[in-house]
N, C-alpha and C positions, 0 to 999 in steps of 0.2 A: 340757722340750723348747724349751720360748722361749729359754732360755738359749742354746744349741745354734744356736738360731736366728741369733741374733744375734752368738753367735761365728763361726760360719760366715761370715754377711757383714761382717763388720768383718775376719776375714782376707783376704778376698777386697779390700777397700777396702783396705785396708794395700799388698797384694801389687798393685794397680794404679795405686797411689800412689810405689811404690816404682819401677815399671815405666817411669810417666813421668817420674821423674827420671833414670833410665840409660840408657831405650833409643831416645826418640825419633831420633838421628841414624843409628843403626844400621836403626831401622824405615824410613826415608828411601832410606838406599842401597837397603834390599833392594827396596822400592817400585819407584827409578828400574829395577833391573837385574830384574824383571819384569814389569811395561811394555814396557823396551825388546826382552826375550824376546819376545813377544806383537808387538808393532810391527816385529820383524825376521822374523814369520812363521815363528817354532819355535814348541817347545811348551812345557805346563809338566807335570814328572811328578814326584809326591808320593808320599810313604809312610812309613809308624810301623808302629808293632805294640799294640793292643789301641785304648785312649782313643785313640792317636796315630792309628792305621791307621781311626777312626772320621773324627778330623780333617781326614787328607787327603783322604777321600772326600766329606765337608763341602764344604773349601774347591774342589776339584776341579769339583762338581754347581754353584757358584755360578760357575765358570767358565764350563763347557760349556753350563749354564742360563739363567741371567743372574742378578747378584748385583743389584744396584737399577736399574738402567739398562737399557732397551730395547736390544739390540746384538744380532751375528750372536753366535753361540756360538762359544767360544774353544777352544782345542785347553788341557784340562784333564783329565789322567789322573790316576786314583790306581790304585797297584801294588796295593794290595790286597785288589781284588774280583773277581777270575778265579780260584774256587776250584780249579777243574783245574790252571790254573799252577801255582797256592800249593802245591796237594799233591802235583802230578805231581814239582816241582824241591823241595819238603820230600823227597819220598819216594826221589829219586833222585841230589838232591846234599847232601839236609840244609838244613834250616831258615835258616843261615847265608847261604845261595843264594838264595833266593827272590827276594830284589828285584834282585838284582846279572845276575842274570841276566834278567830283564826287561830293565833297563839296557840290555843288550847286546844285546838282541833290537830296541828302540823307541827309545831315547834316539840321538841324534842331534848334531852339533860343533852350538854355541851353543844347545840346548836348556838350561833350567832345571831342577835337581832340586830338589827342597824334600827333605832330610828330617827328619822329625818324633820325635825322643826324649827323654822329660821329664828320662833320666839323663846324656843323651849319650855313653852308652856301647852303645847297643844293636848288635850286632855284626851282623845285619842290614843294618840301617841304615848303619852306616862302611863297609861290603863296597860299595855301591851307589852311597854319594857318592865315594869312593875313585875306583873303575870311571870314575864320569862324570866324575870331574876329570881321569884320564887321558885321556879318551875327547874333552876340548877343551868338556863341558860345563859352565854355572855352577853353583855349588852355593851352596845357601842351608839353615842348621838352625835347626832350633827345638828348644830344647832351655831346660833348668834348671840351680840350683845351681853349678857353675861350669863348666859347659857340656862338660862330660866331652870324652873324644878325639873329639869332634865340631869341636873347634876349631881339628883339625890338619887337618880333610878341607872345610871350609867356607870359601866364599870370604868370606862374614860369618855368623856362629850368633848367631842370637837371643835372646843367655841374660836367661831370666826369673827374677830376683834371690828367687827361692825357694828350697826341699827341699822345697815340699808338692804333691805330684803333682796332686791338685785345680786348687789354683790355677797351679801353670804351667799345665794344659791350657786354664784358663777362659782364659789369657792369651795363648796360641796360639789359639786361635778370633778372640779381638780382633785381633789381628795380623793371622792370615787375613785377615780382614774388610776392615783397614786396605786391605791387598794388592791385594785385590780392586775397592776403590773405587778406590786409585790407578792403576790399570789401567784401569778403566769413563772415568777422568779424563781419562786418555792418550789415547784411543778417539775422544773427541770433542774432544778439541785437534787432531785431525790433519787 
């Protein structure tokens, strides 16, 4: 089991080694263009499906909560904790629907979507940033591998230089996180 142990975390060490040599400028822009979401009084609405749909609700709670910084509470949605929605638009448009229509319902011109898929092919997911790129919203993925058709719907995708669904996710929480403090940063420059 030690073994295991320590393969574990030496992929992980690898995979944020690897991270910060590719993505710091990437993780930059997405920073400024969520801040400036936040500081132009939109919103920001996130969603994945399983690990991912856990993450956007993560990052979401450090919004509307507070991520380390004392501050008013930020307009931070994640689509996918209104189980009535989920099931009503699963049940009545198909699974494909569920966030895209949220979208349509909440998302608003200069609102931010994050979405969250470790293959960047989740069809969910493209249905939703798709919508909001028509609809005059930013869009922002997180995503793995080579960032799947997430790359034709994103204004930048965060591709985390893996295939191991583990560590993209642990690497999209960092990210998150980043996000989040560059935001709390923004807050008090203003």
């Amino acid at each position: 089991m030690m073994t295991m142990i320590q393969s574990e975390m030496n992929a992980h060490k690898q995979t944020i080694e690897k991270t910060i040599e590719t993505l710091p400028n990437h993780i930059y822009t997405a920073c400024i263009i969520a801040a400036e979401t936040i500081k132009n009084g939109n919103k920001i609405l996130l969603f994945g499906n399983g690990g991912s749909a856990a993450d956007a609700q993560h990052i979401a709670a450090e919004l509307s909560g507070r991520y380390k910084t004392e501050r008013r509470g930020l307009p931070g949605l994640a689509l996918t904790t209104d189980t009535s929605v989920l099931t009503a638009v699963g049940n009545d448009y198909g699974y494909e629907r569920v966030f895209d229509r949220q979208v349509e319902a909440l998302a608003r011109e200069g609102d931010l979507l994050i979405g969250i898929s470790t293959s960047g092919n989740s069809k969910n997911v493209l249905r939703a940033l798709s919508l909001g790129k028509n609809m005059g919203c930013k869009t922002i993925g997180f995503s793995g591998g080579d960032g799947g058709a997430m790359n034709e719907f994103c204004d930048i995708n965060l591709v985390v230089p893996s295939d191991d669904t583990p560590r993209i996710q642990e690497m999209h929480i960092m990210i998150g996180h980043i996000i989040c403090q560059a935001i709390d940063d923004s807050l008090v420059e203003q």
